[in-house]
N, C-alpha and C positions, 0 to 999 in steps of 0.2 A: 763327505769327508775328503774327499780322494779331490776334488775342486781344490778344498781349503790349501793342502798342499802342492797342488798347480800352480795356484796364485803366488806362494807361498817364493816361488822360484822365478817371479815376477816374469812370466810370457812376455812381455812387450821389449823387455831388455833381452831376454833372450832371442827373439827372430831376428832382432839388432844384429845381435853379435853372428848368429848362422848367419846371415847375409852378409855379413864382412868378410866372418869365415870365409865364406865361399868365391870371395872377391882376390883375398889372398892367396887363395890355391889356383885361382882360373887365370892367376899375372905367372906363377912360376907354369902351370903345365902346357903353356904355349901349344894349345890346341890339343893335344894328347891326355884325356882323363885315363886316370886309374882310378874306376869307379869304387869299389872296393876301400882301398886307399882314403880318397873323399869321404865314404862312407863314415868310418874308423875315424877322419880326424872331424866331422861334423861331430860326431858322437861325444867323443871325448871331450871335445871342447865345449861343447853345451851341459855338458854335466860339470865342468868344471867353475863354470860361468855361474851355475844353478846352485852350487853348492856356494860362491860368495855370494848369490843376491840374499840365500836363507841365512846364512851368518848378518849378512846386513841386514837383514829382518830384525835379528835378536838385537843386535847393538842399537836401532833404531826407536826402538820403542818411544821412549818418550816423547822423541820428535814425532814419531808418528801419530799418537794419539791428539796433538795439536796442528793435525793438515787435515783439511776436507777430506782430501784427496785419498789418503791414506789410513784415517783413523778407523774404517774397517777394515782392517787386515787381522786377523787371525792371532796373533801374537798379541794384539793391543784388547781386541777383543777375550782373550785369554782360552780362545777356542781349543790352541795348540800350545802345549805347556812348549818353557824355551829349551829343557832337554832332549825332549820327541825333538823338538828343530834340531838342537845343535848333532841330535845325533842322524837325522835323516842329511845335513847340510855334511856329517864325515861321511857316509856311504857312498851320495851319492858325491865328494872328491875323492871319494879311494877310488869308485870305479872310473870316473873322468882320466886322475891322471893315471891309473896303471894302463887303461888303451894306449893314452899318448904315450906312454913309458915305452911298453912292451910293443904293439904294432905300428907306431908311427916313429918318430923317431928321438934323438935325445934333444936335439933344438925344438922341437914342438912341443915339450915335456918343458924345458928351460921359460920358453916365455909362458906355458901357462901358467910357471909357479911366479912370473915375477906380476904377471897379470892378475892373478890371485890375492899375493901378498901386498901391492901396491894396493888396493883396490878396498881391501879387508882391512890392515893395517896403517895404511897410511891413509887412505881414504875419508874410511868408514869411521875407525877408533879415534882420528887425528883431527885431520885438516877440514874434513866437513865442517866439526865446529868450532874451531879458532881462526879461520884465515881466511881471506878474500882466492886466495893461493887454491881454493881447493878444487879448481874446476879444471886449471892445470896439472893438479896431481893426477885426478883421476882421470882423465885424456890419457893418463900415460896405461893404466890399466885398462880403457875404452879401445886405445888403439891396439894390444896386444892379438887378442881372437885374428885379424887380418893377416896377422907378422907370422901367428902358427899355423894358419893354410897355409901362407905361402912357403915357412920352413918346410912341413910336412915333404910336400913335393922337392923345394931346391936344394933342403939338408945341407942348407948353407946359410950364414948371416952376408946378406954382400948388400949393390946398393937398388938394389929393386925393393928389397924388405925392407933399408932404410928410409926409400921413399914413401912406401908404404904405413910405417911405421910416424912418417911427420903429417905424410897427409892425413889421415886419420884422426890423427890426433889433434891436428891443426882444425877438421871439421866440427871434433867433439866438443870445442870452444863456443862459437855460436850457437849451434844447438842448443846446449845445455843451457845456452844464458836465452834461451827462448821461451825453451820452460820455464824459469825463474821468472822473465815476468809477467810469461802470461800465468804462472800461480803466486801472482807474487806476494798475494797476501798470506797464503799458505808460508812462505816461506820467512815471512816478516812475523808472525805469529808463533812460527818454532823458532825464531832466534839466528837462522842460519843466515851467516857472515857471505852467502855469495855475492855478488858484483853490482846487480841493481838494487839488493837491500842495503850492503853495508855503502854504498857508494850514491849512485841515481842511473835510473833508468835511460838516458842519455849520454851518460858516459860508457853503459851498456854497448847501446847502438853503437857509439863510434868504433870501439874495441871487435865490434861482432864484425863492420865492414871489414877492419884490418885483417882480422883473423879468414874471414872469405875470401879476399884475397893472396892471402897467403897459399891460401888452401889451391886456388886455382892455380899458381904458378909452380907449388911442388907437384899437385898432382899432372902439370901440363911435363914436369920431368922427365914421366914416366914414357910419355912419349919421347921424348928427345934424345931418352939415351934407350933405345931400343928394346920397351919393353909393351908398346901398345902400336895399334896402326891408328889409319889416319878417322876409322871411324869414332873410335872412341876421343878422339884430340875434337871430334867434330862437337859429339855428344855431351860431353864434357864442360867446352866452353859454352855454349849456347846456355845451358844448366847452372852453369857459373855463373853466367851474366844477366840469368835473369832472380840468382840466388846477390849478385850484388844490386842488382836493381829493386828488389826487396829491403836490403839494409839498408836504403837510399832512403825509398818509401818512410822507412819504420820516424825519419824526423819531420815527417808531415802526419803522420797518423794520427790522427785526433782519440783513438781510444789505442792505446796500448796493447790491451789486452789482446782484441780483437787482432790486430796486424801479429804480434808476437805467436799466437797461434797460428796462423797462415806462415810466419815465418818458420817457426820449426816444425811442421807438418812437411812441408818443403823440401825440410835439411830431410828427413828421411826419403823422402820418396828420389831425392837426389844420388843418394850415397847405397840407397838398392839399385835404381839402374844403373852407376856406375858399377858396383861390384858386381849386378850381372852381366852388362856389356864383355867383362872382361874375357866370359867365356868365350867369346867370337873375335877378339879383337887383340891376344894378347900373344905379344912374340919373342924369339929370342934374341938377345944382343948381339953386338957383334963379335966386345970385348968386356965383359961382364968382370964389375970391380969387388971383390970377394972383401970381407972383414977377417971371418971365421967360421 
């Protein structure tokens, strides 16, 4: 039983989001962990994140029971009635954000409720199923975990978090359309309005090169205005360049499926060594431009 509800807070989105986390906190502590600290906001923030994948659980049902992928989950199977959810999905966000409330600080608190709510409600309840729009809603919730390491530590909104916050976001674009169609019958079968169902697969690719690209030049920012050295600019591009020479790929690929898998297998193991690089590589400004 104790499985059912592991899965239930969907693991594979969760190490996501810790690995970002920890990519966020290792750009502001410019070599200086407060382990502790990290500790606290890894915590919070995974239980935050755990508590919107089980709400997306409940709201997902229907869709779920029509994806391969997904139609054993626990909810669809009616193993876990949706109240046990909804009431395990409030615990564990009371205790996610009272950490972040009470020992980290009030900007790590801030973006995990917009991260939250975005995510849950605009997401989940909304744009999943009406709009092509929905992959860029939820980048905006995907890239939040990043933005609350690095508040944690710089207890500031300035422009490293904003970098942060496009690069991320800007990756969550490709990715997500990788999934889509390497499941893309899964996703043609519930109905869901993403990019290569409601659209084609080839207008996919081209959007996913753009969006790689983009991706490469905000996050090459982070170097330029003094927040990484020269190994991570090194790491970085080479990872980029061979993450756009994949989207290159993807208009010769004779099976879709098979490249789109490789492709977003990729986007992650890209966006873990970045955020773990940062731990070695990440420094302070000289003139650091604050928001709030």
């Amino acid at each position: 039983m104790l499985k059912k509800y592991l899965f239930l807070t969907k693991p594979g989105i969760l190490f996501g989001n810790f690995v970002t986390t920890l990519g966020g906190y290792f750009v502001a502590t410019q070599g200086s962990v407060d382990f502790l600290l990290l500790l606290l906001t890894l915590i919070g923030t995974t239980l935050v994140v755990a508590s919107g994948c089980v709400v997306n659980n409940v709201i997902d049902q229907d869709i779920d029971q029509k994806m391969q992928r997904t139609q054993n989950r626990a909810l669809v199977k009616k193993t876990i009635s949706v109240p046990v959810a909804l009431a395990f999905a409030f615990v564990l966000g009371l205790i996610g954000f009272g950490i972040l409330w009470l020992w980290v600080n009030a900007y790590a608190f801030l973006f995990a409720v917009i991260g939250f709510v975005v995510y849950v409600g605009f997401y989940s309840l909304w744009t999943k199923r009406t709009t092509i729009h929905q992959t860029l809603v939820g980048s905006i919730s995907g890239a939040a975990p990043p933005v609350i390491g690095y508040t944690a530590v710089a207890s500031q909104f300035d422009l490293g978090a904003l970098l942060i916050f496009l690069g991320y976001a800007l990756w969550q674009m490709p990715h997500s359309w990788g999934i889509a169609v390497y499941r893309f019958e899964d996703y043609k079968n519930a109905g869901i309005p993403i990019l290569p169902v409601a659209r084609s697969i080839r207008r996919t690719k081209i959007e996913s090169l753009i969006y790689v690209i983009l991706f490469g030049i905000t996050m090459n920012a982070l170097f330029v205005y003094g927040y990484a050295n020269w190994i991570y600019l090194v790491v970085l591009n080479l990872m980029t360049l061979y993450w756009i020479y994949l989207s290159i790929q993807g208009f010769k690929a004779e099976d879709d499926q098979a490249w789109a898998k490789q492709y977003f297998m990729f986007s992650v193991k890209l966006i873990t060594v970045i955020s773990i690089i940062f731990s070695f590589t990440s420094t302070a400004p000289q003139n650091p431009i604050i928001f709030f």
